[in-house]
C-alpha positions as CSV (number, residue, x, y, z in Angstrom):
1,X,-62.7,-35.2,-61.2
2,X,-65.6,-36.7,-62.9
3,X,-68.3,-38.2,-60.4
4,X,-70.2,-40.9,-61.7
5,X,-73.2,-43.6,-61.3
6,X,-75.1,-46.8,-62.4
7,X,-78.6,-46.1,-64.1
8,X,-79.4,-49.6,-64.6
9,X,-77.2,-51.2,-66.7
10,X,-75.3,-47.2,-67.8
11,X,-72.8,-45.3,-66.7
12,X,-74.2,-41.8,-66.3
13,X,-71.5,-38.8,-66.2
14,X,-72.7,-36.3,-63.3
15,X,-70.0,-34.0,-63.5
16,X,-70.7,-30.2,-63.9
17,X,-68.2,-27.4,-65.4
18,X,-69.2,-24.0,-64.0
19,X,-68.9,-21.4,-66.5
20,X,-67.3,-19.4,-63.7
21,X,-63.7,-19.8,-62.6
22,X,-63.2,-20.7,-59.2
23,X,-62.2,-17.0,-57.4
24,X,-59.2,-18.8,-55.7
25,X,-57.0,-22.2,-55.1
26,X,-57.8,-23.4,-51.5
27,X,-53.9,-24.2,-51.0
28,X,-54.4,-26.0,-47.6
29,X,-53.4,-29.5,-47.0
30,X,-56.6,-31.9,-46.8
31,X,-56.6,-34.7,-43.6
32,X,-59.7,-37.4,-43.8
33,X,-60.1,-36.3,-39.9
34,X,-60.2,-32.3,-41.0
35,X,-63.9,-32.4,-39.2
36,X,-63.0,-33.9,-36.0
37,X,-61.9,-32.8,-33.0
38,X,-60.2,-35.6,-30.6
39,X,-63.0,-38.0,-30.4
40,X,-65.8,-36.2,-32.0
41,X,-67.1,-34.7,-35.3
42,X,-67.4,-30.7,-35.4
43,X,-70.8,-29.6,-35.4
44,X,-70.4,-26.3,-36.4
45,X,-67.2,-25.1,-38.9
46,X,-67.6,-21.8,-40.6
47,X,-64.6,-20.3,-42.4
48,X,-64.0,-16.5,-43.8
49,X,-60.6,-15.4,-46.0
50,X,-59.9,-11.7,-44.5
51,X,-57.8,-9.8,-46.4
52,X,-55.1,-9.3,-43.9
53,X,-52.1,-11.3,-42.8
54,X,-52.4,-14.2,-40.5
55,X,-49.8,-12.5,-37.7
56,X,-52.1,-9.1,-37.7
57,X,-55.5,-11.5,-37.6
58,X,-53.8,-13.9,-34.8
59,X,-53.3,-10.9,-32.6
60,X,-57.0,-10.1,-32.1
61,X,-57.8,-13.5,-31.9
62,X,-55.4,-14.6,-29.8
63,X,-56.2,-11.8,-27.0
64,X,-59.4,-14.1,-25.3
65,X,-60.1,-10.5,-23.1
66,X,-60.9,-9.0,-26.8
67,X,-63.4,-11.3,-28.3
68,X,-66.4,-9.5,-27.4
69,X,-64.7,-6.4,-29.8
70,X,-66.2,-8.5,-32.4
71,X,-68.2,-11.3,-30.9
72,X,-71.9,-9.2,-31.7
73,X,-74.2,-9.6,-28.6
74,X,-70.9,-9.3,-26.2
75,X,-70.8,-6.2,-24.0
76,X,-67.4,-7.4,-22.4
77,X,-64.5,-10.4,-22.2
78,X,-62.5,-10.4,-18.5
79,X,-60.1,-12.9,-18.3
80,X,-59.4,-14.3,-14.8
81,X,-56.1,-16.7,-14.4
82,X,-57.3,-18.8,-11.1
83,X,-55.2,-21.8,-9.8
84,X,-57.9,-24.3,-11.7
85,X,-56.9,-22.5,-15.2
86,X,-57.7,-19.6,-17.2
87,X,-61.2,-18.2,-17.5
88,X,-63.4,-16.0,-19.6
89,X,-66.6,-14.3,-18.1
90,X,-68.3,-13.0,-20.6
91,X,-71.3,-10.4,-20.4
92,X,-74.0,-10.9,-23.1
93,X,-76.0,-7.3,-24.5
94,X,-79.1,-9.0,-23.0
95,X,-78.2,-8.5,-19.3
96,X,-76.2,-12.7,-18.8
97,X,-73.1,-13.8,-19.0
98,X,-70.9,-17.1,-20.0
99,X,-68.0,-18.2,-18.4
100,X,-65.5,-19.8,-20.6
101,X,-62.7,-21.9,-19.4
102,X,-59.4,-21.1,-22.0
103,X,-58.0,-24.4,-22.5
104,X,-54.9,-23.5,-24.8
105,X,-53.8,-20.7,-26.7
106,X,-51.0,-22.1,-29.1
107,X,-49.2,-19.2,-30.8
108,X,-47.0,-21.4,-33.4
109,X,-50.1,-22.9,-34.9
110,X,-52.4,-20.3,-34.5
111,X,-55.1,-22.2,-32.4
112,X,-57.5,-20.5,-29.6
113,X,-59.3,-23.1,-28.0
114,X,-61.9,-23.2,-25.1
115,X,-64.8,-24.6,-23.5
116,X,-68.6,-23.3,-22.3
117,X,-68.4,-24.0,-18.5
118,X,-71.3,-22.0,-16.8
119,X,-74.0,-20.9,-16.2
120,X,-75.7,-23.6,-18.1
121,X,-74.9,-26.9,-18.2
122,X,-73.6,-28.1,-21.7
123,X,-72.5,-32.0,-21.5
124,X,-69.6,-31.3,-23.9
125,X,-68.3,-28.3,-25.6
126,X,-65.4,-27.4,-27.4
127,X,-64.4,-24.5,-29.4
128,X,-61.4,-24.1,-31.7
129,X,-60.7,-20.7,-33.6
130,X,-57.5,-21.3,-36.1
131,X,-55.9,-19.1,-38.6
132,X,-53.2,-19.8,-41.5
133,X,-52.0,-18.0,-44.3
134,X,-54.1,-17.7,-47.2
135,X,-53.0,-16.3,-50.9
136,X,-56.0,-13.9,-50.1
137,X,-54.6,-13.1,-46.5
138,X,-55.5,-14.6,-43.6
139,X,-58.2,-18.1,-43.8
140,X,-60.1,-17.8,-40.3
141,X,-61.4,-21.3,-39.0
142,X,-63.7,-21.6,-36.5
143,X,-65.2,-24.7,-35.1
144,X,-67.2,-26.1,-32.4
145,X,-68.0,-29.2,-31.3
146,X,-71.3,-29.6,-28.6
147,X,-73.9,-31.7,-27.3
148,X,-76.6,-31.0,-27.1
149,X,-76.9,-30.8,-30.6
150,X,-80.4,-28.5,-30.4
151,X,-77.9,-25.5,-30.2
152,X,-76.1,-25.9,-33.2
153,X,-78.4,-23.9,-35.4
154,X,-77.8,-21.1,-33.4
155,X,-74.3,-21.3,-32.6
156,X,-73.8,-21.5,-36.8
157,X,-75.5,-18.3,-36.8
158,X,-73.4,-16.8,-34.5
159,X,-70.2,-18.0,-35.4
160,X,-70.9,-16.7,-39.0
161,X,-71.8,-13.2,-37.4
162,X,-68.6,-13.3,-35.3
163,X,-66.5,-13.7,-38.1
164,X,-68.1,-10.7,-40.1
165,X,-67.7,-9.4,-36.8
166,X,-63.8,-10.0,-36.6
167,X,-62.9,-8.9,-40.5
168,X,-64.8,-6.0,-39.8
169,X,-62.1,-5.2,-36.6
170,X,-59.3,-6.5,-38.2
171,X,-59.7,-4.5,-41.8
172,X,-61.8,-1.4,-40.4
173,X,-61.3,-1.1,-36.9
174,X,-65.0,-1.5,-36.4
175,X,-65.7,-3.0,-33.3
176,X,-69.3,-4.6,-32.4
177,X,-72.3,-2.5,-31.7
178,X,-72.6,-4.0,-28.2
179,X,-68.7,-3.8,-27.0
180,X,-68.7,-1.4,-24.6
181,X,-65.3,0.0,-24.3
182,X,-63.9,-0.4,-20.1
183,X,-61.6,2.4,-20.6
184,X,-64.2,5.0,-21.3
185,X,-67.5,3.0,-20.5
186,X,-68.6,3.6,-23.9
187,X,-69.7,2.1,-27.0
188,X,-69.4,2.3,-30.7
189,X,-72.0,4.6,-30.9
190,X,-70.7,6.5,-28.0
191,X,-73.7,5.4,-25.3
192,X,-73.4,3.4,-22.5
């Protein structure tokens, strides 16, 4: 479409033609409340096409023990089903941990979602990790909506390094470089 303007009493054209064809056709359907969660706008959406079908994809992401594969900074992801829900404890490479309460994991849409509940008190958080079929393979959504909003910057960064994180399992079966492996008590570079 052509996107226009008044200059005083003229129409100026703003459009722009890139000399470069678009790589792809983003075939998904749009909404107007795409950005929102329930009641709230995302504050964090980063998206990555990984060359790989959405079912293989799905199956790492839908395993919540297996995020810190190729979550970097995770050393480990125990699940623990307790008569208050599902949880996630998950051990940071800096010596902390998170717990994480798994609030749905919806295999027909393709939708992982969960919340921060401990150690440190968050007044809202909501994560949302979807995939659907892509003519490039698989598109990987992930989202999070939070307050307080000072830890949005780094929560971007590290969404955007998890989903490197998760093409990188998914296509070369390169796991993080802080995973350490319970089976053998090992890492990817073979240390402890």
């Amino acid at each position: 479409g052509t996107a226009s303007h008044r200059s005083g009493s003229k129409i100026a054209d703003t459009s722009f033609e890139s000399p470069v064809p678009m790589a792809r056709e983003h075939t998904a359907v749009c909404s107007t409340d795409r950005d929102r969660f329930y009641d709230r706008y995302v504050d964090v959406r980063r998206e990555l096409v990984i060359a790989a079908s959405a079912d293989e994809v799905w199956s790492v992401v839908a395993a919540p023990e297996r995020q810190a594969e190729w979550f970097p900074g995770m050393v480990s992801s125990v699940l623990e089903e307790t008569g208050e829900g599902t949880f996630r404890t998950i051990q940071t490479a800096s010596g902390g941990f998170i717990r994480e309460e798994v609030l749905g994991v919806d295999h027909g849409a393709r939708r992982f979602e969960y919340r921060i509940v401990g150690p440190f008190r968050m007044e809202h958080h909501l994560g949302r990790i979807t995939v659907v079929p892509d003519p490039c393979g698989s598109l990987v959504v992930y989202e999070h909506e939070l307050e307080p909003k000072a830890l949005t910057y780094v929560l971007d960064g590290a969404v955007a390094d998890a989903l490197d994180g998760l093409r990188d399992l998914v296509m070369e079966g390169r796991t993080s470089r802080s995973w350490i492996d319970p089976m053998t008590g090992t890492g990817r570079e073979g240390g402890t």
